[in-house]
N, C-alpha and C positions, 0 to 999 in steps of 0.2 A: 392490464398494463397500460401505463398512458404514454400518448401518441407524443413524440417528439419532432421540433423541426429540424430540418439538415443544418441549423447553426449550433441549437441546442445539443444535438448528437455529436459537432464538430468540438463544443466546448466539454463536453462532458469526455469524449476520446482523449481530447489534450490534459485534460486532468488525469486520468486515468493514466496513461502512459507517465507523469511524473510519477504520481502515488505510486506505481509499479516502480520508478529509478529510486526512489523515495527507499521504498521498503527493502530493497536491493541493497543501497548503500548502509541501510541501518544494518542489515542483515552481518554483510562486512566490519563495519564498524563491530558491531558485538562481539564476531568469530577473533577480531584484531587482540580487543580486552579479555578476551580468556585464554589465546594466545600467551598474553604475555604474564599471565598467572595476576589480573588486576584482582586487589580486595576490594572496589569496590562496590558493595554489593547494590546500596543505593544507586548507583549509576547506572548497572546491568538492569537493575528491574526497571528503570522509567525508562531507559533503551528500547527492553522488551516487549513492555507497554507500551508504547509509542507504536512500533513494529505490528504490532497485534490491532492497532486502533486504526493503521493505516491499512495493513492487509482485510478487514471489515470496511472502509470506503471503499475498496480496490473491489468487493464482492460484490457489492451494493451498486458503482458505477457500471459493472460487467453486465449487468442483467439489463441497462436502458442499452448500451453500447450495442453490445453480442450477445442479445434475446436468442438468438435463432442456433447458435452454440450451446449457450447454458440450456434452455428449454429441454 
């Protein structure tokens, strides 16, 4: 694994913690449109996809972040 410095770990946390609000809201957002019985199915899957594409950054920054958890 490669060694990071205490700015680089600082910025890669603050990313982290959004992509986590990030995936949250989208999260919300989708449970909102099928709530409300939406047809639209194009809109739920690039939602979904999106959701999916962030919670894969969110894995990816977890391993530089919180090595010592994930390991």
């Amino acid at each position: 694994m490669m060694h990071l410095t205490t700015e680089q770990k600082a910025k890669m946390g603050a990313e982290l913690a959004m992509k986590r609000q990030e995936h949250k809201d989208l999260d919300a957002s989708i449970n909102a449109l099928l709530a409300t019985n939406c047809q639209d199915a194009m809109m739920l899957q690039r939602l979904k996809k999106k959701k999916l594409a962030i919670k894969d950054r969110i894995i990816y920054l977890e391993q530089f972040v919180l090595p010592d958890i994930i390991a």
